[in-house]
N, C-alpha and C positions, 0 to 999 in steps of 0.2 A: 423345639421348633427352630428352623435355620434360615426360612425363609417365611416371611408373612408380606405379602401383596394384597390392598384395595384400593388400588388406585383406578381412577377416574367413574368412581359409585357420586352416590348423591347424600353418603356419610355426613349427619349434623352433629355437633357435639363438640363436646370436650377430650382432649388427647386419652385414649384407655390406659391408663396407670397400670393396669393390669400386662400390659406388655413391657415394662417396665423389671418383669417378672423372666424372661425369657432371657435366662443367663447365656442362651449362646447362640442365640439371635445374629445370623450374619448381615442380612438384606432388610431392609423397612423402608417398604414405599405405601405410603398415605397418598401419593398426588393426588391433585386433581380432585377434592370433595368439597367440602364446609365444615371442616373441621374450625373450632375457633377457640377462645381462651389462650393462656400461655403455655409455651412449649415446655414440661414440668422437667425441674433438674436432677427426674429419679432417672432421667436417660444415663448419668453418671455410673449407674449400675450395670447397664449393657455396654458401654461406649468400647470396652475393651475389645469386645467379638464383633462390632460390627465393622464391615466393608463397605457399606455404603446405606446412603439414607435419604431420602428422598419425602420433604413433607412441603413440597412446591404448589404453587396455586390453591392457594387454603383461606383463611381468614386470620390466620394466627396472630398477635398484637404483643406485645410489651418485649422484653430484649432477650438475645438471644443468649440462653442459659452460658455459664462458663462452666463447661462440664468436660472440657477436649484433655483433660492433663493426662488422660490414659489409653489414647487413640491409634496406637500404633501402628494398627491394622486399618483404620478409614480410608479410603478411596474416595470416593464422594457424598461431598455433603451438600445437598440441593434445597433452599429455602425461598427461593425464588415468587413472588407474587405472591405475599402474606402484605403484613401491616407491621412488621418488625421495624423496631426504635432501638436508640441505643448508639453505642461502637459495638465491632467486631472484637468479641473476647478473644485474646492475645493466646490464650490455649491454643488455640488454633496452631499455633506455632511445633507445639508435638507433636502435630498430626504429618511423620515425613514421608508416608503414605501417599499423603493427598494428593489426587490427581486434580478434581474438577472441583471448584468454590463456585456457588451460583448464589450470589446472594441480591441478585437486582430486583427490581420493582417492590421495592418497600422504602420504610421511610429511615433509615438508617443514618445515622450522622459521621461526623469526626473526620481526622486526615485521613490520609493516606496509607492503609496498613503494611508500610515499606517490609516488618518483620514477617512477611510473608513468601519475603525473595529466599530464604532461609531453605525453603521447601524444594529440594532438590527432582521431584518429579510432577508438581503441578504442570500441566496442562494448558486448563482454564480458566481463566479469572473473570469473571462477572459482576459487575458492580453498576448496571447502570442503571438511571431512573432513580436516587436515591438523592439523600441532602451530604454527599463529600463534601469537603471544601479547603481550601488552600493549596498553596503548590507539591509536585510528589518531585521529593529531595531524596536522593540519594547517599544514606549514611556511609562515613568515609572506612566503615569497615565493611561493607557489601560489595566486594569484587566480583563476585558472579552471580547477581540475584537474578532469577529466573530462568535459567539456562534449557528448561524443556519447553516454556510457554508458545502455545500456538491459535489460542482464542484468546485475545484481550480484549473487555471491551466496559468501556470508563466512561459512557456517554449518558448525558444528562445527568451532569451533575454541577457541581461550582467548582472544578477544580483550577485553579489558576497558575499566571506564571509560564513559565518557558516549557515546550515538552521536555519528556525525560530523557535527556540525551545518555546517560549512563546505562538506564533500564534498558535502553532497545541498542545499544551498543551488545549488552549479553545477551539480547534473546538468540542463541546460538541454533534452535533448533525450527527460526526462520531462516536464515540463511543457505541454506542448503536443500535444493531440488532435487526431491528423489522419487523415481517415477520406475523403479523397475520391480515394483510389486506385482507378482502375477494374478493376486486377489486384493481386491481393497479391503483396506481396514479401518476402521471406525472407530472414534476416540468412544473408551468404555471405563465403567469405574465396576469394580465389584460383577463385573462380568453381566449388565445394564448398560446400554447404548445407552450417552447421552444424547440428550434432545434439546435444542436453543432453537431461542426466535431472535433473528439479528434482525439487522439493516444491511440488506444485498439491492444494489441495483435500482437505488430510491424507494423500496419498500419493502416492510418487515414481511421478512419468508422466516416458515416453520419450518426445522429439519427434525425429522423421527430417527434420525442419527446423521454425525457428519464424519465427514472424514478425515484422516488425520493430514492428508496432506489440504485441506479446506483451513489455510491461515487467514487469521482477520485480529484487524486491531483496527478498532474503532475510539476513537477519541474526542467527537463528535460533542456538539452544545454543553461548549465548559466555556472558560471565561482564559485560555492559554491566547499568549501572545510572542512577541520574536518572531524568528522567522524557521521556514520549515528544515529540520534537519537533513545535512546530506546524508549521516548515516542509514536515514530511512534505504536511501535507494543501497543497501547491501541486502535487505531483507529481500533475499530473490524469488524467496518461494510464496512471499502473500499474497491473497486471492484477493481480500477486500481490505482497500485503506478508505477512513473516512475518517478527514480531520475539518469537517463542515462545521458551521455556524460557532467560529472563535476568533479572535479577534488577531492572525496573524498575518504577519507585514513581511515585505523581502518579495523577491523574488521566486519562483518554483525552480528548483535545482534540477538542473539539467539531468543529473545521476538517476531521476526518478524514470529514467527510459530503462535502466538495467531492473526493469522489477518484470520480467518478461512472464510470471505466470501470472500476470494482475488479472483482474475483470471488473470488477468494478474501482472507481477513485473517485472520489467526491471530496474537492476541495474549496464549494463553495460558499458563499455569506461568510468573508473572509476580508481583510485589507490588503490582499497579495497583488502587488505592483511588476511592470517591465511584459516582455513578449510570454508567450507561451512556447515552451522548449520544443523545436521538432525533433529530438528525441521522444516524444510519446508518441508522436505519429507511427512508431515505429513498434510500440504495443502490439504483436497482432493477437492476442486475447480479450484485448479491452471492449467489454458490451456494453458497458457503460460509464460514462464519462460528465461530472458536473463541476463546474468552471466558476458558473454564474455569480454575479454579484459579489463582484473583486473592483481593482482598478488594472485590466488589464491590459496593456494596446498594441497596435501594431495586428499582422498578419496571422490569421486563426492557418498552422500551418495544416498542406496534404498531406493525405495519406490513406492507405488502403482501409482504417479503419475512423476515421475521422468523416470521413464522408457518409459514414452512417450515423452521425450523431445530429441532432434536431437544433434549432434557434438557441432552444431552452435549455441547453450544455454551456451553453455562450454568453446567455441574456445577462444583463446589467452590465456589462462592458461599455460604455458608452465610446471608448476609445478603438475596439476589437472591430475590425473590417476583415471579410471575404466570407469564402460559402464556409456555412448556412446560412450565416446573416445578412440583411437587405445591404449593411454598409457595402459599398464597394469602397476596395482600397485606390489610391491616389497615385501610389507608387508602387515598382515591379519589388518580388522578395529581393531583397540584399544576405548574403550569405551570413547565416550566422557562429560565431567564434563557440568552439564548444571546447569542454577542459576535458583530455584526455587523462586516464588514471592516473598521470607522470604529473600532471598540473599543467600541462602545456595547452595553450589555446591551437586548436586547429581550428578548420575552415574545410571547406570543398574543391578548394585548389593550394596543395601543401606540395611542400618539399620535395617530397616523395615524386608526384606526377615528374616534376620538373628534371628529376635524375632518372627514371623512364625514359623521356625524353631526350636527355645527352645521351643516354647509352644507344638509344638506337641509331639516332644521328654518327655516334662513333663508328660504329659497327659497320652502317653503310658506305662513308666515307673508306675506312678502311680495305674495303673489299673492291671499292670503284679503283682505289689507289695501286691494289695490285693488278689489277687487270688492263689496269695505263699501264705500267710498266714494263708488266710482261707483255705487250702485244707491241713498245713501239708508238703508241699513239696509232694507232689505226685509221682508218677512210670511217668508218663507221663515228667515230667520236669525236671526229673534226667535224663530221656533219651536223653533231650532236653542238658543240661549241659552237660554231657558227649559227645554228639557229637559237640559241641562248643570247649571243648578242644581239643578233636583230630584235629580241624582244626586250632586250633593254632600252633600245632605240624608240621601240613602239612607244614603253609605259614611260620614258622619260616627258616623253610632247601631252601624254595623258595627268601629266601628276597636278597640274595644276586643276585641272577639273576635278580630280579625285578629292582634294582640299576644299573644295566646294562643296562637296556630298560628307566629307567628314564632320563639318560643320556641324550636319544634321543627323548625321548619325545617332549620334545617342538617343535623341528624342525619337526617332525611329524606332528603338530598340526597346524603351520605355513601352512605347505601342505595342509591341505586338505581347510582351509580357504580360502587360493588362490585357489583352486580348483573350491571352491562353489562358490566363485566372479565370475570367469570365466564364469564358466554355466549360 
């Protein structure tokens, strides 16, 4: 037998020993029953032939066997929603097969299994809902840990400390947008769609398979602090970031606008200070969007997709004024300074405009210039100069009124900006 499937029966019991027997056993999928008791370490016997294995949403209890030191062939190993304790046995590390780890919703302990960047075609890494705990450090012999990963997801757990600015510096195979497959293709292990329940869009959605270009790193209810990495905004192709309920500080970096295939971003229950960058205004995938319960202030900015976001993107800002929320702001927007990939701040009115600008000027004058001289000064351009000066004459006897209304200009101008905010 090469394949054995009973997944999602109403199977009570204890694991069959007796499959333990099926020396070239490729596939084993248990999901989805009541199975309970420990996972026994006769699996050690078939581990060699199998491709993938599947004993997710069970009852299972006590830790999980160290039986991987002959895995060469596993694809995925799915343990997902048992009652597993313990660490992650380090065998695991010979498994360079392994596409997809799902070990969340159990009771698992211990750091961060950094020995797992090792794994040159993982995929997916699932670890959420479990007892992690302490910071994930980056050992200084791991230059390219995780270099395929395209599901990560570390949430609900204790993990503390700074995010991992080295780990997502190499996740290499978020970086890159590619959209010219003429069939979709769907992350598989052992030739089995995987299947995950994340956090999309404020609430856990079931995918019966996802796709490979469906990127997500969720880092969500840990105890991380500092502030949010810019290298995030290189990851171009992620669909959902969520670094919700942690305790990070700083500012949102502007760079987070170059993540143009996002959908959802959930940065909120957070201490993150200063404006909100109008660079995300400029998301146009973004369906959803959570803010809330920061210290954010200043002008919630426009945009084609902001305006479909509710109060409740917003809420806990006590400082955050314009639409959707009741504040109204006090004052017109003021341009803000954004750092172009060179480090240089620009604005809305740069350099650039201003040399636009002398060049047409040049240009014009130059052409007036030759057509004075080749014609002479003509009857046509005396008429022209002559009635130039009399309007010199006019606005001279006006300038002083003019200084009158200058006075009030600004505040004028103040007005009609909050006007057109309002509308």
């Amino acid at each position: 037998m090469e394949y054995l499937s009973l997944q999602s029966n109403q199977i009570q019991g204890l694991f069959p020993p007796s499959i333990c027997n099926l020396r070239k056993l490729e596939m084993l999928d248990i999901s989805n029953n009541r199975f309970s008791g420990v996972i026994p370490k006769c699996l050690r016997n078939i581990i060699s032939s199998l491709v993938m294995v599947d004993m997710g949403n069970n009852s299972f209890h006590g830790i999980i066997p160290d039986v991987y030191k002959e895995c060469g062939e596993l694809q995925g190993l799915i343990l997902n929603g048992n009652q597993l304790q313990g660490e992650i046995p380090s065998s695991l590390s010979k498994c360079q097969s392994l596409m997809v780890l799902d070990l969340g919703n159990n009771k698992l302990n211990g750091t961060f299994p950094h020995w797992l960047g090792d794994l040159p075609t993982l995929q997916a890494l699932v670890l959420k809902s479990n007892k992690f705990h302490g910071p994930i450090e980056t050992p200084a012999t791991y230059k390219s840990a995780f270099p395929g990963m395209r599901v990560l997801d570390l949430s609900h757990n204790e993990f503390e400390g700074h995010l991992p600015r080295t780990y997502l510096q190499n996740f290499n195979a978020m970086k890159n947008v590619v959209k010219n497959r003429t069939t979709p293709t769907y992350l598989s292990a052992g030739g089995k769609y995987y299947s995950v329940t994340i956090m999309v869009k404020g609430r856990d959605l079931h995918f019966l398979k996802i796709s490979v270009d469906y990127v997500i790193v969720d880092l969500s209810n840990n105890r991380f602090e500092g502030e949010i990495l810019g290298v995030i905004g290189c990851l171009a192709s992620l669909i959902v970031l969520d670094l919700s309920h942690n305790s990070l500080t700083g500012q949102i970096p502007s760079v987070l606008g170059n993540l143009s295939e996002i959908e959802s971003l959930d940065l909120s229950c957070n201490q993150l200070t200063g404006e909100i960058p109008r660079s995300l205004a400029g998301l146009t995938f973004l369906a959803f969007l959570n803010l809330s319960h920061n210290h954010l202030v200043g002008h919630i900015p426009t945009g084609t997709q902001f305006t479909t976001f509710t109060a409740s993107s917003f809420g806990g800002n006590p400082e955050l004024c314009g639409i959707p929320l009741p504040n109204k702001c006090e004052h017109p927007l003021t341009p803000q300074l954004q750092v172009n990939g060179d480090g240089d701040e620009e604005s809305g009115f740069t350099w650039r405009v201003v040399m636009m600008g002398y060049g047409c000027g040049t240009i014009l004058g130059l052409v007036m210039g030759y057509v004075m001289l080749s014609t002479g000064r003509p009857k046509w351009f005396n008429v022209i100069a002559d009635a130039g000066e009399h309007m010199i004459r006019t606005r001279k006897k006006k300038r002083r009124y003019v200084e009158n209304l200058w006075k009030h200009w600004e505040l004028l101008d103040y007005a009609v900006v909050d006007l057109y905010i309002s509308k």
